[in-house]
C-alpha positions as CSV (number, residue, x, y, z in Angstrom):
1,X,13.0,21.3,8.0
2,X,9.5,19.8,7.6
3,X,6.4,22.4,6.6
4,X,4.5,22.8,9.9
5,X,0.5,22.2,9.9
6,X,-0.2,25.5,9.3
7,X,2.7,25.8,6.4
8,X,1.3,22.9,4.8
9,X,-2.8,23.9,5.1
10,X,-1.5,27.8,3.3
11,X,-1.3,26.1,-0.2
12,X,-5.2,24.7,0.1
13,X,-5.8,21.2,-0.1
14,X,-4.0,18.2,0.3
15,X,-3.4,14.8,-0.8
16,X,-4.8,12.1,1.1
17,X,-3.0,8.5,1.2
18,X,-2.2,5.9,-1.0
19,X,-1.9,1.8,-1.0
20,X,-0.4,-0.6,-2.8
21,X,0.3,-4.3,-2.8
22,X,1.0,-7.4,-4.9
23,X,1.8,-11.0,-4.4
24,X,4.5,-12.5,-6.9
25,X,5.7,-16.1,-7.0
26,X,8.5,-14.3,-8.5
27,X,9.8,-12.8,-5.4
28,X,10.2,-9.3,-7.1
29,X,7.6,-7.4,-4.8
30,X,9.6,-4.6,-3.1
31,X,11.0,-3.1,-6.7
32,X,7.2,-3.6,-8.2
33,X,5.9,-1.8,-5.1
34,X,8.2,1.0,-4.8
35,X,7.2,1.8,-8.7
36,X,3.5,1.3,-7.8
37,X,4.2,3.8,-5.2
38,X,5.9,6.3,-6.9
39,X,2.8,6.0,-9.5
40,X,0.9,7.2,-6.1
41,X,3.3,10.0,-4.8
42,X,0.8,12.6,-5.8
43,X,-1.3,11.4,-2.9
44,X,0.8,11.7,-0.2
45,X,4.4,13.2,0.1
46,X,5.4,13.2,4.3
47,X,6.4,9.4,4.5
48,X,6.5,5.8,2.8
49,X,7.2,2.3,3.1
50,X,6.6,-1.0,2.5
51,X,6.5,-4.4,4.0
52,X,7.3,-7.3,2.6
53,X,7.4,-11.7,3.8
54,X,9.7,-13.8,2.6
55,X,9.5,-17.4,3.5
56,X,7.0,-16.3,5.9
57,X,9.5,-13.8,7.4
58,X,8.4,-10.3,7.5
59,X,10.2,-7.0,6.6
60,X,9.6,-3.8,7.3
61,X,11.4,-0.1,5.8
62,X,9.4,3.2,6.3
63,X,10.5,6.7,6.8
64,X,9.4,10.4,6.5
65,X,10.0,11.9,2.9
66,X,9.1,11.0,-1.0
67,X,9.7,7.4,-2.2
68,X,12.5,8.5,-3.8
69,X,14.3,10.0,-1.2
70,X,13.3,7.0,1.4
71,X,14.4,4.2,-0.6
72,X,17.2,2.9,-2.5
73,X,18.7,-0.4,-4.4
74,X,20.4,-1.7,-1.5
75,X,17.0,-1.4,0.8
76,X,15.1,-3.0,-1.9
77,X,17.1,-5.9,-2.3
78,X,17.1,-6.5,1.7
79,X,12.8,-6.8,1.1
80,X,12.4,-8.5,-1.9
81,X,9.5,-11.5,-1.0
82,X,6.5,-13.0,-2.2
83,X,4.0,-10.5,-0.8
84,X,4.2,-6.6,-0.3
85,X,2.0,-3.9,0.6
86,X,3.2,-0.3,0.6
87,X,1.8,3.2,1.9
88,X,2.4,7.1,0.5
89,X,1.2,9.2,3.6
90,X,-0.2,12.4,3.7
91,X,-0.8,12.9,7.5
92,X,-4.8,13.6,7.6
93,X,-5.5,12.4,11.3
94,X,-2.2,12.1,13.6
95,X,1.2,13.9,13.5
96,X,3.3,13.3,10.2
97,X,6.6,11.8,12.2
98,X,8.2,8.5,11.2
99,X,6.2,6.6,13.9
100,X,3.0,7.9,11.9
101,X,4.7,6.6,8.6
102,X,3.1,3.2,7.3
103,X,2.8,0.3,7.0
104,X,1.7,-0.5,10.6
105,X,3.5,-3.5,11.5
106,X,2.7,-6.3,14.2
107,X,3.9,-9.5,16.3
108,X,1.5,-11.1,17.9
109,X,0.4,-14.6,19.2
110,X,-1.3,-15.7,16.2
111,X,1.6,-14.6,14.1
112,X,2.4,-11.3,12.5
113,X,0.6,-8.5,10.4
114,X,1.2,-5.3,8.1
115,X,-1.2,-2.9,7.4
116,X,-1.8,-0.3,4.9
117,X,-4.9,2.4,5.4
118,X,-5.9,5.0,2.8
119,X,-9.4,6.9,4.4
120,X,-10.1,8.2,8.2
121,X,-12.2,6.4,10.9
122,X,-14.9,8.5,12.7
123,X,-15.9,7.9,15.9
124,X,-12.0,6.9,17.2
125,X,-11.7,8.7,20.8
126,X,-14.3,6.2,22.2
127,X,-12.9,3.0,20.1
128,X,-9.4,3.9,21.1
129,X,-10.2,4.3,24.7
130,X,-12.0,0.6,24.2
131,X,-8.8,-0.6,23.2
132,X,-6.5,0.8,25.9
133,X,-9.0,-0.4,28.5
134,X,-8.6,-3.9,27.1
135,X,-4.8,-3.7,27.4
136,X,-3.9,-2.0,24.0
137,X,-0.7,-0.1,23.9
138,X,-0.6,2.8,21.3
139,X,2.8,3.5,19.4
140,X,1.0,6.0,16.6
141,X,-1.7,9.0,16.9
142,X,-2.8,7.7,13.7
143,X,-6.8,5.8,13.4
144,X,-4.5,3.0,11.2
145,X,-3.0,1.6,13.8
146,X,-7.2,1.3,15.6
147,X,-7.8,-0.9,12.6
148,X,-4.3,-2.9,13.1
149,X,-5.8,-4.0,16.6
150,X,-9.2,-4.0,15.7
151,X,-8.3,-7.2,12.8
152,X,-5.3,-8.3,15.6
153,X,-8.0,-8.9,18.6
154,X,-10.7,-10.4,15.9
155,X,-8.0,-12.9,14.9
156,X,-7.9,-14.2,18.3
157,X,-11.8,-15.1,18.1
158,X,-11.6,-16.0,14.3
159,X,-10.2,-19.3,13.0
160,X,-8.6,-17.1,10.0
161,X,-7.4,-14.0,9.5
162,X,-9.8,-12.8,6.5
163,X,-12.7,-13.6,8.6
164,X,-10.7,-11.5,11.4
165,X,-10.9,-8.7,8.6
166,X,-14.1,-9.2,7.8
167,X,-15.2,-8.7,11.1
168,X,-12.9,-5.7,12.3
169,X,-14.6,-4.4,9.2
170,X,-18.1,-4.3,10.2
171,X,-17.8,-2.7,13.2
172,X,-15.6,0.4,12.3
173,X,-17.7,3.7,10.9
174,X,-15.8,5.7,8.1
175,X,-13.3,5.5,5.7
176,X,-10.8,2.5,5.2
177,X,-9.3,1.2,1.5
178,X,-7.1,-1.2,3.2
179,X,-4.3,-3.8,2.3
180,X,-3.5,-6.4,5.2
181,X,-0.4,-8.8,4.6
182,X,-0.2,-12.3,7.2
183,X,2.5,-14.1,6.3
184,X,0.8,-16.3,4.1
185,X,-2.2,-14.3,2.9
186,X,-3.0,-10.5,1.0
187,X,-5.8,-9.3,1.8
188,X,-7.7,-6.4,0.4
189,X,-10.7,-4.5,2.0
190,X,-12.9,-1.7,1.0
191,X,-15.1,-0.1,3.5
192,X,-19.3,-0.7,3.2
193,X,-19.6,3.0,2.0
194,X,-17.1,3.3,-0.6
195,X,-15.5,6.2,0.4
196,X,-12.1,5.5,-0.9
197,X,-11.1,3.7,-4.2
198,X,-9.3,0.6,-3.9
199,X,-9.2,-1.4,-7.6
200,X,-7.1,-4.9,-8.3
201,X,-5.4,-5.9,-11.4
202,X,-2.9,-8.8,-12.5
203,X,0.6,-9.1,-14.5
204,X,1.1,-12.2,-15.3
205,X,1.0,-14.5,-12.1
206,X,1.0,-11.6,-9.9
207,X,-1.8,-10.2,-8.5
208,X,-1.9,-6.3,-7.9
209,X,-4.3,-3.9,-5.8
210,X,-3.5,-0.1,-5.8
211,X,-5.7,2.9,-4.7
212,X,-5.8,4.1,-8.6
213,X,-5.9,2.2,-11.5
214,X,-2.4,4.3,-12.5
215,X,-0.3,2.5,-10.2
216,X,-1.1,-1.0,-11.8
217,X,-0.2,0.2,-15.5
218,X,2.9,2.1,-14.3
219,X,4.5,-1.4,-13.4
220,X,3.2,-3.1,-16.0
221,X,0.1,-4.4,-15.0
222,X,-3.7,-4.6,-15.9
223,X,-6.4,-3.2,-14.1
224,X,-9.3,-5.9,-13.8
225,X,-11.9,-4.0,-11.6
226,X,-12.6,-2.2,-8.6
227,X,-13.5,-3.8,-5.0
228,X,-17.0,-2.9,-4.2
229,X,-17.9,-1.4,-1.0
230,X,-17.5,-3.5,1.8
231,X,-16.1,-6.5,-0.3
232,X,-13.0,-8.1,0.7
233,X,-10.3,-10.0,-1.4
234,X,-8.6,-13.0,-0.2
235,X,-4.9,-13.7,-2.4
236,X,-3.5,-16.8,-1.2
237,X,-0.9,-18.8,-3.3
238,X,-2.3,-17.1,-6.1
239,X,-5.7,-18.3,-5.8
240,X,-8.1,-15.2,-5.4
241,X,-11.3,-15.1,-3.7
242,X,-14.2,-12.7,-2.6
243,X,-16.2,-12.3,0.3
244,X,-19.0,-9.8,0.6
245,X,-20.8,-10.6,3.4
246,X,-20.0,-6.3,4.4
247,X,-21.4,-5.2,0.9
248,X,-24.3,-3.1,1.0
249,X,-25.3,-2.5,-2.3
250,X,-24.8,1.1,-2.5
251,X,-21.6,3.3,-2.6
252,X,-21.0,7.2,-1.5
253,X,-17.1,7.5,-3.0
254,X,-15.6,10.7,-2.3
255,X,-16.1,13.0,-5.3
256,X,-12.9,14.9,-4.4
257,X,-11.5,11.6,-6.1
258,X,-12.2,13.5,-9.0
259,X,-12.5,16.6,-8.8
260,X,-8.3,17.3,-7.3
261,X,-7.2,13.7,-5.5
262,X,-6.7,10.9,-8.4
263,X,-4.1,11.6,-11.3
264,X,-6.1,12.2,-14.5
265,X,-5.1,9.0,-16.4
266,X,-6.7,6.7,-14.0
267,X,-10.5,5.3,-14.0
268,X,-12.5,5.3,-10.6
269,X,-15.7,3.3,-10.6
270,X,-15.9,3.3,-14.7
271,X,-15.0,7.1,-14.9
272,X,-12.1,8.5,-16.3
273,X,-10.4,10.9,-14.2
274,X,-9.3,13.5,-16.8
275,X,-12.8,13.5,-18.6
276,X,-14.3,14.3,-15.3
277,X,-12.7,17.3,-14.7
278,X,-13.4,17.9,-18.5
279,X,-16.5,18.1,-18.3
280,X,-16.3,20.3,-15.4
281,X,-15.1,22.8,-17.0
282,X,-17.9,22.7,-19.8
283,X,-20.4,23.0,-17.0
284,X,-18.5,25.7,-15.6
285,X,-18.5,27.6,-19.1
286,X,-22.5,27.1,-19.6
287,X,-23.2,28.5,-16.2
288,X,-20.8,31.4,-15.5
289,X,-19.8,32.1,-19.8
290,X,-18.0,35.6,-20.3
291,X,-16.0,37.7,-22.7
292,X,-12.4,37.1,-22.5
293,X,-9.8,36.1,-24.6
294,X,-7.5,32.9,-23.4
295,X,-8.6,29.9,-20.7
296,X,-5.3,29.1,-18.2
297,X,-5.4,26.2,-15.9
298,X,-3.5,26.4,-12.6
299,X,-1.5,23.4,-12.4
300,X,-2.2,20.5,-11.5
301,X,-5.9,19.7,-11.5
302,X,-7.2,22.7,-12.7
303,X,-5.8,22.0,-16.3
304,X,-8.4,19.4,-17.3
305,X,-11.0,21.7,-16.4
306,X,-9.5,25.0,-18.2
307,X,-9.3,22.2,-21.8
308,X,-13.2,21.7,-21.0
309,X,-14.3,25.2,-20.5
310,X,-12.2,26.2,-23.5
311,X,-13.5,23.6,-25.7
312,X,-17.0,24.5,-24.2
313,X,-17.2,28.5,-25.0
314,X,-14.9,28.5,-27.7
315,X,-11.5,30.1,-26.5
316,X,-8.3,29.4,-26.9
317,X,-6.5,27.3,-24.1
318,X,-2.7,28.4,-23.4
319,X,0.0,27.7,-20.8
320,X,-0.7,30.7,-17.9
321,X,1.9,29.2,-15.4
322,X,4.8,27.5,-15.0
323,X,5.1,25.8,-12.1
324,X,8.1,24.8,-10.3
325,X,8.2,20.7,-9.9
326,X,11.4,20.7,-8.4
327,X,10.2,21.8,-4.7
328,X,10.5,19.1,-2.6
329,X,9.5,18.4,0.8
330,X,12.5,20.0,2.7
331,X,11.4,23.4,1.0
332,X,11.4,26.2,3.7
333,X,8.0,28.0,3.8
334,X,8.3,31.4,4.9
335,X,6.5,32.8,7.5
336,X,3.1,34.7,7.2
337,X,4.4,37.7,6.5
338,X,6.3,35.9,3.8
339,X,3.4,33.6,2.0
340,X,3.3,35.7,-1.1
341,X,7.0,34.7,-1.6
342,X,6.2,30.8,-1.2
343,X,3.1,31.2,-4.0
344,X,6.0,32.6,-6.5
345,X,8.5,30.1,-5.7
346,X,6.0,27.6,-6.9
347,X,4.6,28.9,-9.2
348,X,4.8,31.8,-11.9
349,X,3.0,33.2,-14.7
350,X,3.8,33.4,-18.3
351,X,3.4,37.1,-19.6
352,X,3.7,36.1,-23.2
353,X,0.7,33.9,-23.2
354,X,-1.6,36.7,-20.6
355,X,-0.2,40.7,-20.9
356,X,-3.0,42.7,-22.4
357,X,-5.8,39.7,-22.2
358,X,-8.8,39.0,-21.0
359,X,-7.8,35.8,-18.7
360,X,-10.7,33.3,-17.6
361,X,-8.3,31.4,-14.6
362,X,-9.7,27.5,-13.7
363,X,-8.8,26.5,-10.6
364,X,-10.0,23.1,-8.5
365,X,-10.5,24.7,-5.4
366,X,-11.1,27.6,-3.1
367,X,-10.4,26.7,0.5
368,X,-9.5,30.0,2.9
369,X,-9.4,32.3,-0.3
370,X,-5.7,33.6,0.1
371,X,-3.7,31.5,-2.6
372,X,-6.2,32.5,-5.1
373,X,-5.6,35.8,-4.7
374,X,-2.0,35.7,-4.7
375,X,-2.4,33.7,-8.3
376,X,-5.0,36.3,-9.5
377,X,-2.0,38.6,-8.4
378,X,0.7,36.6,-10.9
379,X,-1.6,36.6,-13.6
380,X,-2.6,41.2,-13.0
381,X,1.7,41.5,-12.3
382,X,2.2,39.6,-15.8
383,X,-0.4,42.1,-17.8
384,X,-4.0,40.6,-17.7
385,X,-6.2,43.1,-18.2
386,X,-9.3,40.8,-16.8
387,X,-9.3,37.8,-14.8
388,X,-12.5,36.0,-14.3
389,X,-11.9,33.2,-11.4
390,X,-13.8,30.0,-12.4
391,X,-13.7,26.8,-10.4
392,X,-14.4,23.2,-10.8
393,X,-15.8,22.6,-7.3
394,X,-18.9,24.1,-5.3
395,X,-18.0,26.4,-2.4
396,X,-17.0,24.4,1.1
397,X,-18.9,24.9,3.5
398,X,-18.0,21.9,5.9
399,X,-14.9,20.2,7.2
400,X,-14.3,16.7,6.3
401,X,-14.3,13.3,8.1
402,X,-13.3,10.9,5.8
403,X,-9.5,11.6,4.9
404,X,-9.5,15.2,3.1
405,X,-7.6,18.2,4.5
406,X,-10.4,20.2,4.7
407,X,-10.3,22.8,8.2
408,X,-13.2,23.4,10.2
409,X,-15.5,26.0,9.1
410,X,-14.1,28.7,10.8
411,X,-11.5,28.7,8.5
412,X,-13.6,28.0,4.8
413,X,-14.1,31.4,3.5
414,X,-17.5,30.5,2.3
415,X,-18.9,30.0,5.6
416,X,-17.8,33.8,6.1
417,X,-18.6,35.6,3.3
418,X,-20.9,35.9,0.1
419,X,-19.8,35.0,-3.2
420,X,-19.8,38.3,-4.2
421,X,-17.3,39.2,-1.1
422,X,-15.2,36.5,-2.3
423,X,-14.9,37.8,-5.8
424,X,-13.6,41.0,-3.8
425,X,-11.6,39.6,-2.0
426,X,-9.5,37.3,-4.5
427,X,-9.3,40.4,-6.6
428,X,-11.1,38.5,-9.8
429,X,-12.8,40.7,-11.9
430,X,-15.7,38.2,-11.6
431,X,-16.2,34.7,-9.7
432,X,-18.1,31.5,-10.4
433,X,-18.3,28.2,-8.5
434,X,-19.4,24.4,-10.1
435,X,-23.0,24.3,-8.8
436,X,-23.9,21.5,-6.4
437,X,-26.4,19.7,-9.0
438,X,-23.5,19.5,-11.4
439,X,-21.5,17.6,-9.5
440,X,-23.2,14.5,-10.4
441,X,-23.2,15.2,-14.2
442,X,-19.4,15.6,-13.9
443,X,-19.2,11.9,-13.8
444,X,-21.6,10.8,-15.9
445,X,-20.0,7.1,-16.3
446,X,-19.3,6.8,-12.7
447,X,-20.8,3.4,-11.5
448,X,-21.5,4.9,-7.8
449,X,-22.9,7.2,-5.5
450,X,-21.1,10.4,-4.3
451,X,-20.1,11.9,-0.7
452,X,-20.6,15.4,-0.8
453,X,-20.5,16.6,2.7
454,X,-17.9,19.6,2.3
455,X,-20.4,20.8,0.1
456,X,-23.6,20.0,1.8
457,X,-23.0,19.4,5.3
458,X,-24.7,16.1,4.9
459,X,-22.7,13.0,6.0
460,X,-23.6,9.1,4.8
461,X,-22.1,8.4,7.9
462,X,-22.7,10.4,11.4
463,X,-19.6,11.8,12.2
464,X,-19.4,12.3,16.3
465,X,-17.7,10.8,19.1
């Protein structure tokens, strides 16, 4: 049984998507992908696959559930080729069913294409109604498969199918890391604002792109740099070239990247992931300091923060929770009567490390405000005497547009109540947020510019119909 929409959205945020592909003279590319993916499962856990050409033949294997659990040797062996691109999806715009699952795969006049999409187009009711009026027949309700036609109809104008890219490209608004395979051709494509991270890397003759730097060391490869907004990467025949006739100079990446998306041991943009969140939680303990006795993270992205507010203010940093990793996605979410139950299946606190203590808890996130106060709960249950609720992110106050699971603001508990009503509410002794100017200073090395809408409210790019 799959977690509904509502299951899912009770345990806060959400991974976005992630890409990967490679070309290898070798001919090794579907076992180098499905590691590469597996590298990315953080980022999406409803569906995978991956595409593949061999001698110009292309093949395709996708389904809903983790990379494990999708693929196996057999399946491998069937795609092995020259070129591959392959998707992780967490279902941000359209249903999470297999026909949502990527890559987007097409046979057309000029040939065939495969197409990966990590980010969310704004502005699709109007381009997809373009499309249908032109003749366009929609298999998804996902925006990917509006940039699959958009670079199919360009290539019928273009004499090749990176200029076709390039093209598509400058007319969509929004967010689109993107990997598209021709049978001859990868081809890699970030969009002019930078939302989304999309870096490249090589292992030996192969050539390798992945949404995080993570995924090219976990096969073996080394990260070389980072597409720059709006530039596009041409692999053919192992030759690699740029065009950057889209770039704009300037870059707004989402700063979500690194605050909860990316895995801490990758780079974005020249900033380490896991030093971000660091410093975070320094900032966190020079604005909101208190008198406690132990830091605890909650796993998973909270952790980096709780080691920089403890190092910042001088306490001691101990395990709080356990969590439990073996939870796949065929886990059966109770009902709302029941959500307590689901918060201590997955996670529990240690009463060794927390009974009689004064507990400063660092989490990444409050979204709707009732998971942190079932995890203030665990943490009062296992004998905290205090628990002061810290956490690495500014208060939302807006939905997102760009590919984060982020619900309107009728459902942000921020948009409803004052900080002080919050702290009430959660059942924290006290409360403080990262403020908005800190965000910045989080990522001190960070060669780029930041969108912080569900923060702010302000878009870099306008978000209607």
């Amino acid at each position: 049984m799959e977690h509904t929409v509502a299951e899912r959205q009770a345990w806060g945020l959400h991974e976005e998507c992630g890409i990967f592909g490679i070309y290898d003279p070798a001919g090794e590319c579907a076992q180098t992908t499905y590691y590469g993916l597996y590298a990315l499962q953080h980022r999406g856990q409803e569906a995978c696959g991956i595409a593949t050409i061999n001698h110009r033949d292309q093949s395709c294997y996708k389904d809903v559930g983790l990379v494990g659990e999708v693929f196996d040797r057999g399946t491998l062996d069937r795609l092995n080729g020259t070129l591959a691109v392959g998707h992780v999806r967490y279902a941000t715009t359209g249903a999470g069913e297999r026909e949502n699952a990527q890559p987007l795969t097409i046979n057309y006049v000029k040939g065939t294409l495969a197409v990966v999409h990590n980010g969310n187009l704004v502005g699709t009711r109007q381009l997809r109604r373009d499309f249908e009026y032109r003749g366009a027949i929609f298999h998804t309700t996902s925006d990917s498969e509006l940039i699959a036609y958009a670079v199919a109809q360009a290539r019928l104008r273009c004499p090749t199918v990176e200029d076709a890219v390039r093209e598509a490209a400058a007319h969509l608004r929004g967010a689109f890391s993107l990997l598209v395979m021709s049978p001859r051709k990868l081809i890699a494509c970030r969009d002019p604002w930078g939302f989304r991270p999309l870096c490249m890397g090589h292992k030996g003759e192969a050539v390798l792109f992945a949404s995080e730097s993570c995924a090219i060391r976990a096969v073996g490869g080394v990260p070389e740099r980072e597409l720059d907004p709006g530039e596009i990467v041409v692999v053919e025949e192992g030759r690699v070239r740029s065009i950057r006739d889209n770039c704009r100079g300037f870059s707004h990446m989402c700063i979500f990247e690194y605050i909860y998306f990316a895995r801490p041991d990758s780079v974005i943009a020249g900033q380490s992931v896991h030093q971000a969140r660091a410093n975070a939680g320094r900032l966190l303990a020079r604005r909101h300091p208190v008198e406690a006795d132990v830091v605890v993270g909650v796993p998973d992205s909270g952790l980096d923060a709780a080691r920089g507010y403890a190092l910042e203010s001088g306490l001691p940093n101990v395990m709080g929770f356990v969590k439990n990793r073996y939870i796949g996605r065929t886990f059966i979410t109770p009902g709302q009567e029941s959500r307590e139950q689901a918060v201590r299946i997955k996670l529990s606190a240690l009463h060794s490390e927390v009974a009689g203590k004064r507990v400063v808890m660092i989490d990444d996130s409050i979204v709707r405000g009732t998971t942190c106060r079932q995890i203030v709960g665990l943490l009062r249950e296992a004998g905290a005497t205090e628990v002061h609720v810290r956490v690495s992110a500014p208060p939302f106050i807006a939905p997102c547009y760009f590919g984060t699971d982020i619900p309107d603001r009728e459902k942000l508990i921020a948009c409803h109540h004052t900080e002080e009503e919050i702290r009430a509410l959660t059942g924290a002794d006290s409360l403080g947020y990262l403020a908005l100017e800190d965000l910045e200073r989080m990522a001190p090395d960070a060669r780029c510019g930041f969108c912080t809408g569900c923060f702010t409210g302000r878009y870099p790019v306008a978000t209607g119909e």
